[in-house]
N, C-alpha and C positions, 0 to 999 in steps of 0.2 A: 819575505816581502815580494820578490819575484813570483812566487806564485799567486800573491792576491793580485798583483799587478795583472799577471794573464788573463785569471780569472775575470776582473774587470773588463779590461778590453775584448773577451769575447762576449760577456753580456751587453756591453756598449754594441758591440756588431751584431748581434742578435737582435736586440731591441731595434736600432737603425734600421736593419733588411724588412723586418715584417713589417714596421712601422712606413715604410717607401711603399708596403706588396702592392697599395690600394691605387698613391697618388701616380705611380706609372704609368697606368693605363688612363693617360686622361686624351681627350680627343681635342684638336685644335681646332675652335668653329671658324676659326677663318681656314681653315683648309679642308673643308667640308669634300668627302666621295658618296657616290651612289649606293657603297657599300655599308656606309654607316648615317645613312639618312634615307629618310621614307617609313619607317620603322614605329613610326606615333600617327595620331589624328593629326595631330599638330603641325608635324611635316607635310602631310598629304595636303592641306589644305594650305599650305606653302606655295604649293606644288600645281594645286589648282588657277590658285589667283596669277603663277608666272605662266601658267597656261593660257589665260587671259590675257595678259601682255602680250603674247608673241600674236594675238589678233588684231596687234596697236602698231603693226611695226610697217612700215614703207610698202613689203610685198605682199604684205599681206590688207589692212582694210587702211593704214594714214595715207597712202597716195596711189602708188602705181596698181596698187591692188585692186584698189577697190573699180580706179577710172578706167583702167585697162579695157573692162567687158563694154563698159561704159561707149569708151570709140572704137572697140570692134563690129558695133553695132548701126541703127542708121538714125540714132537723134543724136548724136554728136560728133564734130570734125575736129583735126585738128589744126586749127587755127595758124600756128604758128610756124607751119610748114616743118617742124624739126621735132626731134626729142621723142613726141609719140607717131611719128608720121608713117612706118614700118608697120605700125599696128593698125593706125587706121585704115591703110592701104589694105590688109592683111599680105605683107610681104616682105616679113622679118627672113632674114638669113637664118636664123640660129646664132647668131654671134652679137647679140645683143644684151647687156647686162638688165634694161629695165622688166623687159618681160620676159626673157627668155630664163633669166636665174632668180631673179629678187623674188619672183612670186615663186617659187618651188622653193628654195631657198627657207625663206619667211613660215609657210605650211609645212614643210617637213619641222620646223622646230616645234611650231604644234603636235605633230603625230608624234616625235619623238618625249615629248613631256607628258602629255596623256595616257603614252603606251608605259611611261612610270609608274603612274599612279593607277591603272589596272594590273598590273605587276607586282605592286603592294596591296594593293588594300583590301583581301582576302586572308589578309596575314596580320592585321590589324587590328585590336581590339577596340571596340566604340559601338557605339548606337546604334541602331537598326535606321533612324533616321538620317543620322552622321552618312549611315556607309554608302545609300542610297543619294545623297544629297553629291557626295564626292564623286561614286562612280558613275552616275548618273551625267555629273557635268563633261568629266573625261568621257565618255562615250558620247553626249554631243558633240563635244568641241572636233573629236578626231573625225566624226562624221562632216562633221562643218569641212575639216582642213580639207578632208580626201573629196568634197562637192565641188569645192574650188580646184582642187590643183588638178580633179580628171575634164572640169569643163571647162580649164584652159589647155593642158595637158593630151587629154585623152585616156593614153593608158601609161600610168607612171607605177612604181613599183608598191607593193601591197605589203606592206610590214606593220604587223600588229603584236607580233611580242618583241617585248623588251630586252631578250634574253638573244634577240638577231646582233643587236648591236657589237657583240660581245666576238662573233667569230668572222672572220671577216668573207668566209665563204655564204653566207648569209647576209651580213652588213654591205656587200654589193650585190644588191637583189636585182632580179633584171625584172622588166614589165612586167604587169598582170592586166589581162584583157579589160576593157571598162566595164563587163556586164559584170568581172568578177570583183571592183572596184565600187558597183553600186549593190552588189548585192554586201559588201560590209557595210557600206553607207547604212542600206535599212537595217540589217541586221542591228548595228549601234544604236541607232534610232529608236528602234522598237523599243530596245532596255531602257533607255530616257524619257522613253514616253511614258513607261511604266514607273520609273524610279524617282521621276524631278516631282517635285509639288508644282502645284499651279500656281500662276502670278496671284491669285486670292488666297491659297494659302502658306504662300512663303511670306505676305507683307512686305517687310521693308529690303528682307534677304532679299526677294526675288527681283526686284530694281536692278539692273544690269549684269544680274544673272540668268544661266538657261531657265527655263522651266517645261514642265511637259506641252505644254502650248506650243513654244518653242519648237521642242522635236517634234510635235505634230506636223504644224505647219512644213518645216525641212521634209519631213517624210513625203507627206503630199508633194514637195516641187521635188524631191528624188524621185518620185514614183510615177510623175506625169512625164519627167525625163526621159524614160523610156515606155509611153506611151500608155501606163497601167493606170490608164480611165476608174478602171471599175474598182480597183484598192485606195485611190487616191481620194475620189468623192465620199465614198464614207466618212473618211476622214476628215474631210472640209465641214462637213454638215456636223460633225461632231463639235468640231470647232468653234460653229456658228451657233449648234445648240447649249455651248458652254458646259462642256463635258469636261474641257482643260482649261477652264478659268474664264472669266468674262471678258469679253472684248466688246467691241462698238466702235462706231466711226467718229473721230472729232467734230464737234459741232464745227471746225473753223479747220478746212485743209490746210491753212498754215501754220495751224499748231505742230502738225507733225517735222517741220524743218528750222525751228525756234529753239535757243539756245535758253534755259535755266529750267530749273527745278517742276515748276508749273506745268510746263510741254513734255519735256524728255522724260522718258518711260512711261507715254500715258495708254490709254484706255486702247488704241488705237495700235499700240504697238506689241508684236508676237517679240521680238527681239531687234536688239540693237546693242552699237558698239560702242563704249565712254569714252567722250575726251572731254577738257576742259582745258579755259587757256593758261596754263600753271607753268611754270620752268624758264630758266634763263637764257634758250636757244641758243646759236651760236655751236661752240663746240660742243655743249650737252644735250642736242637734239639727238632726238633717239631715232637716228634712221637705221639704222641698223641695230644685229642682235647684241652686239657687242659692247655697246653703251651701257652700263648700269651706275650711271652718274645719279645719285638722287635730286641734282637740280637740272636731271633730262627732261625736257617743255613734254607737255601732258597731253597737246593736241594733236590734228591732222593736219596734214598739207592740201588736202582736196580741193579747198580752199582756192591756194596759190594756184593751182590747174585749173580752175572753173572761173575764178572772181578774172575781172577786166584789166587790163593791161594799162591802157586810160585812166585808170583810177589807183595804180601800183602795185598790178598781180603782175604773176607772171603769161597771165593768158593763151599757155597754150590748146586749153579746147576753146570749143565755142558748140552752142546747140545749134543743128541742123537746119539751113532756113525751112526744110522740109516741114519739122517740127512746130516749127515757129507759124507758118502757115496752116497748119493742122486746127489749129487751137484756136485763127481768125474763120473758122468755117462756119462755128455754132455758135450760137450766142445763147445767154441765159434766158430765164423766162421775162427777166425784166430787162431786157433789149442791150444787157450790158456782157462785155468779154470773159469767156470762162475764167474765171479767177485763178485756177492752176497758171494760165499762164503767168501770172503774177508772180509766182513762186517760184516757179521753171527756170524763167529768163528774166533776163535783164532790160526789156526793153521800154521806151517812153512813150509810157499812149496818154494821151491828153486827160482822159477820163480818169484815169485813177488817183488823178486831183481834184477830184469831186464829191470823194463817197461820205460824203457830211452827213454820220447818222444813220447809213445805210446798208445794215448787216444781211441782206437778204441771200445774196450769191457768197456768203462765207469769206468777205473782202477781207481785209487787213482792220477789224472793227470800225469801219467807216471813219479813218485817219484822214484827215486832208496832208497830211505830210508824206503820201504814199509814193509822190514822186521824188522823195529822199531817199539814197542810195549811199552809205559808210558819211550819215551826217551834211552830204552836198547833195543841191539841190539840182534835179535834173531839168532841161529842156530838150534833150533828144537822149537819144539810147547810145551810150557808151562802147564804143569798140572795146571786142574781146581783144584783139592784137592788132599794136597801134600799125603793123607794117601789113597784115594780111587782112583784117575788119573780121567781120563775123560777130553775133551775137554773146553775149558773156551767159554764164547759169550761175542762177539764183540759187538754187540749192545747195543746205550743207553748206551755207556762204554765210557772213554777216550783213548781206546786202539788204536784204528786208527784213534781219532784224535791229539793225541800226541802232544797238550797244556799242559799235566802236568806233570812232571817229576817222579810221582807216585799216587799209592792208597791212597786216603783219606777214610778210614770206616765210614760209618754213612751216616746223608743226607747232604752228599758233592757233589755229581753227579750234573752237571751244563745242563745237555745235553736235551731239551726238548721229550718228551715222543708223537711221532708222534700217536695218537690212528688210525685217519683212514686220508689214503693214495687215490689218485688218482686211482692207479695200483689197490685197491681195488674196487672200482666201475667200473673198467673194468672187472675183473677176475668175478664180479658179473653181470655182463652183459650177462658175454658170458656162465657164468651159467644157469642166465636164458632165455635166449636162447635156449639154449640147454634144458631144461626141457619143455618147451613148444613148441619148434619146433625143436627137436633133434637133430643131429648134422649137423649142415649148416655150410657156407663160412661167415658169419656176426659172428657167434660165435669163429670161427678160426681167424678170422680177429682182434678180442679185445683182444685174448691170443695173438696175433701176435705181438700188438703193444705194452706189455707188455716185452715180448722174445728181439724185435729188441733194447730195448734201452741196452740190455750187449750181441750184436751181435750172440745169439743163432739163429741158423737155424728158418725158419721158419715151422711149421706145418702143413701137409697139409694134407685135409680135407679126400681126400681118404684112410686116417691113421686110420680112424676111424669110423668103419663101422654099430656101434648103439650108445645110447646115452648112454647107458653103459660104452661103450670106453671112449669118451669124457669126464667123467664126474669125471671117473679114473686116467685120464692125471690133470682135473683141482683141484680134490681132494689131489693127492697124489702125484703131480708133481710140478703144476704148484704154488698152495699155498705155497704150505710148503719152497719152493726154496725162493717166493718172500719176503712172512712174518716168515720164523723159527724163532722161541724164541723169538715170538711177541705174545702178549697178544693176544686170540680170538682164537687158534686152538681147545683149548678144547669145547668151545661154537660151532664153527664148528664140532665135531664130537659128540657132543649131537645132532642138528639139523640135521644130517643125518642120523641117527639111526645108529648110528657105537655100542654104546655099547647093540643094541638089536637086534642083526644077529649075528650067530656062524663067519661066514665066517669074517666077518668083526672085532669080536673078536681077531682070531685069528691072522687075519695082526696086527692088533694091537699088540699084543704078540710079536709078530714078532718086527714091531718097536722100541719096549720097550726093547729090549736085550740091557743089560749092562754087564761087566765082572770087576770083581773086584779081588785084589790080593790076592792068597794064602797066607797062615804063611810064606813061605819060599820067596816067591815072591817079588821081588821090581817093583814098580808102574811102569809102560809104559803108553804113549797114544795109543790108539788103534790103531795096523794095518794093523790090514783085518777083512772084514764085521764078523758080528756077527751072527750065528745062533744057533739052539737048540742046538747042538755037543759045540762047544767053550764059550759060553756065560755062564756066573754065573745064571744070571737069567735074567726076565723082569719085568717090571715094572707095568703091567698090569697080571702079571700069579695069582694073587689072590683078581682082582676084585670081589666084590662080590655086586649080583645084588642090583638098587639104590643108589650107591657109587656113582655114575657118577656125582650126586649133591652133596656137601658138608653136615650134616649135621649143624642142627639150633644147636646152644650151648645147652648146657644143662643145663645151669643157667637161661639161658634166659628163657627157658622151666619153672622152675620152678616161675622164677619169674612173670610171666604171666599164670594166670589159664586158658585165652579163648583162648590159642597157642598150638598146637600140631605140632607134630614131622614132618618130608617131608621125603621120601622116604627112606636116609640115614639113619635117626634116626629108621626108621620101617624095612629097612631091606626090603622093598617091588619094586619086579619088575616092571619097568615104561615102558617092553618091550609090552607087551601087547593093551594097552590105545595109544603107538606111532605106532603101526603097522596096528591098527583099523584106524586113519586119513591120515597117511604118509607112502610115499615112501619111502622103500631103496634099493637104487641098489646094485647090490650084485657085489664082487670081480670077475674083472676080467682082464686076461693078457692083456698087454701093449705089 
């Protein structure tokens, strides 16, 4: 009996052990590593869409990201004397958390998720279209990050494999020069141009995804960044000839800043960023990366920075009276205000209570409700900030499109964040054009069909008699009308050498005139232009040279021994090194 007993209990333990060998190795999905994930389609494409997110986050395009470039530039101030006021000055210490960290901060979580998913997905079995569609997004999206963080930045550290992470002699990278920072940009680019479908042939995928349109379009603003005319206009024209999917301008330039289904993602747009107004704000707002609350609000804050203060934003920009005056220069062919301003800014003009019927300049569908603002009806134009005045912006706002009955603070903004536009690869067309073969009828001809769709006059070529002139119209005229208080002006006036020419300084200055109220003084909005005699100051009168890049934090500084400081932080002139490779036209009458 003792022996069948053994005999049992070792067959009980034999059977037990082998029976256990399988369920041992089971993996906990809540406690997921990088070593056992990435490994499927399925993952990767996980992997993708949290790539996307980290483009939704504060430093990146819901707030400080996106408006940062926005008042480094000269169609917007800040209003509220605080909060962005280092930046609009350009005279951040380095010890600033909004700009100096949250955007390198925000884009590095980008390069560090994309540089995952090229790290896998050579190693992954799936589709030729699959593999194409994933790698292709990771090598936009890391191109996107490294566009931003060197054109606030400068030269920030260049990590593209995944496998740096890992050693820490690697994992604290120090600088890499910006030429060496835009030549991955294209490099990436290139592979996306070739690898993404087009918005016509992705359908309903390609809806706020990249597509090779997309990296077309990036390539061209990376390659005119440093001044490569002659590689960049191929590409536009390419563009324009519908090589990477069709595009055209909106019949209605307010479609492009109109929240729902109908507007966002249309004809008119190379790419843009989703939000919508979803989640219970509060402590599940997703400012940061750390949030993965599923009832984190879905929106931007761009909003709360742009929308009126008067009306319950928080108002710290306001658009440039410079801006604002730009737009009352020209009128339409039928004797009425360029309609962009309408979408720009917030202001009350009498007329756009009138337009009963009358779609000619691309109005708001000839509403008579047009002087409705978040459902209240105006008689003057609203202070951006009830204590410093200044005009509020319209864009990426709900202000004209008056689905909400008010301001929501925080990331409530439902409104998609259009980055680049149709109108901009024509305006860059006839750029470059113009730079390479001065000023012709082909380069009048792309500003033209910009002009014709809010029925401005057309331009004509005899108006313009070097590419000096031209270039003056498309700088200072023609951008600023179509994109003010869109993200990219300040990158635009790096890339031209505006902050290293006196002349061009000083129009700057000029731009920059704000006026603020005396002790005795109650707030007004501005009305009549600004110069040295009437203006408080400008916004650019105490640049001081290498501000024009933000500096690297100064934590971040210490906390990395092989990083050194970029121009801001050293205080060193960048006028020199852009004047030895690039051109700049110098100021002249119109």
């Amino acid at each position: 009996m003792k022996n069948l007993n053994k005999i049992f209990i070792m067959l009980v333990l034999i059977a037990g052990l082998s029976s256990c060998e399988d369920e041992l190795n089971v993996v906990n999905t809540n406690q997921q590593t990088t070593f056992g994930f990435g490994d499927t389609e399925a993952d990767l494409q996980e992997v993708v869409i949290a790539s996307y997110n980290r483009i939704r986050l504060e430093g990146s395009f819901a707030r400080v990201g996106y408006t940062m470039d926005a008042v480094r530039g000269d169609e917007v101030w800040n209003s509220s004397q605080q909060w962005y006021l280092e930046y609009d000055n350009l005279t951040s210490p380095g010890t600033i958390d909004i700009g100096d960290q949250w955007i390198w901060r925000d884009w590095f979580h980008v390069v560090n998720r994309t540089n995952f998913i090229l790290s896998k997905v050579d190693g992954v079995q799936m589709s030729e279209d699959a593999y194409n569609q994933i790698a292709g997004q990771a090598y936009f999206l890391r191109a996107l990050a490294y566009y931003h963080l060197s054109t606030y930045y400068q030269n920030v550290p260049l990590i593209v494999d995944y496998a740096a992470y890992s050693d820490l002699s690697t994992l604290y990278a120090s600088n890499s020069t910006q030429d060496a920072i835009f030549d991955q940009i294209e490099s990436d680019l290139g592979e996306a141009m070739k690898m993404l479908p087009s918005r016509d042939e992705g359908g309903e995928w390609a809806k706020g995804r990249a597509t090779c349109g997309a990296a077309a379009g990036y390539m061209a603003r990376a390659l005119m960044f440093r001044h490569k005319f002659d590689e960049a206009y191929p590409i536009l024209k390419d563009i324009i000839a519908g090589k990477y999917g069709h595009y055209e301008l909106t019949a209605d330039y307010g479609d492009n800043f109109r929240e729902g289904a109908e507007y966002e993602n249309n004809v008119e747009s190379l790419f843009e960023v989703q939000f919508m107004d979803f989640g219970t704000g509060g402590t599940d707002e997703e400012w940061t990366p750390v949030n993965i609350s599923p009832d984190a609000t879905q929106g931007h804050a761009v909003e709360s920075n742009f929308a009126s203060q008067e009306l319950g934003s928080w108002g710290d920009l306001a658009g440039a009276p410079w801006l604002y005056y730009l737009f009352k220069e020209e009128k339409s062919t039928d004797g009425r205000l360029d309609p962009r301003l309408f979408w720009t800014l917030v202001t009350y003009e009498p007329e756009y209570g009138s337009y009963t019927g009358q779609n000619t300049a691309a109005y708001p569908n000839g509403d008579p409700r047009s002087n409705v603002v978040y459902q209240e009806e105006l008689t003057d134009t609203p202070l951006s900030n009830n204590a410093q005045g200044g005009i509020s912006i319209a864009k990426f706002t709900n202000a004209r499109n008056n689905i909400y009955s008010s301001i929501t603070n925080g990331l409530q903004c439902g409104v998609n964040l259009r980055l680049m536009r149709y109108s901009d690869v024509l305006l860059r067309a006839a750029e470059c054009e113009n730079e390479l073969n001065g000023p012709t009828q082909l380069a009048i001809d792309y500003i033209n069909e910009v002009r014709r769709r809010v029925a401005l006059p057309d331009l004509e070529l005899a108006d313009f008699p070097t590419a000096d002139h031209l270039f003056e119209q498309i700088a200072n005229v023609e951008r600023p009308k179509e994109f003010g208080c869109e993200n990219g002006r300040g990158i635009d006036l790096i890339r031209w050498g505006f902050f290293y020419d006196e002349g061009r300084l000083n129009q700057l200055k000029a731009h920059g005139y704000y006026k603020l109220p005396g002790e005795d003084e109650a707030v007004v909005a501005i009305s009549e232009p600004l110069n040295a005699e009437n203006a408080t100051g400008s916004t650019f009168q105490n640049f001081y040279k290498g501000h024009e890049y933000f500096p690297i934090f100064q934590g971040t500084l210490n906390a990395n021994p092989s990083l050194e400081g970029n121009s801001a932080n050293k205080n060193e002139d960048n006028g020199p090194a852009f004047r030895e490779k690039y051109n700049i036209r110098p100021v002249v009458d119109l």
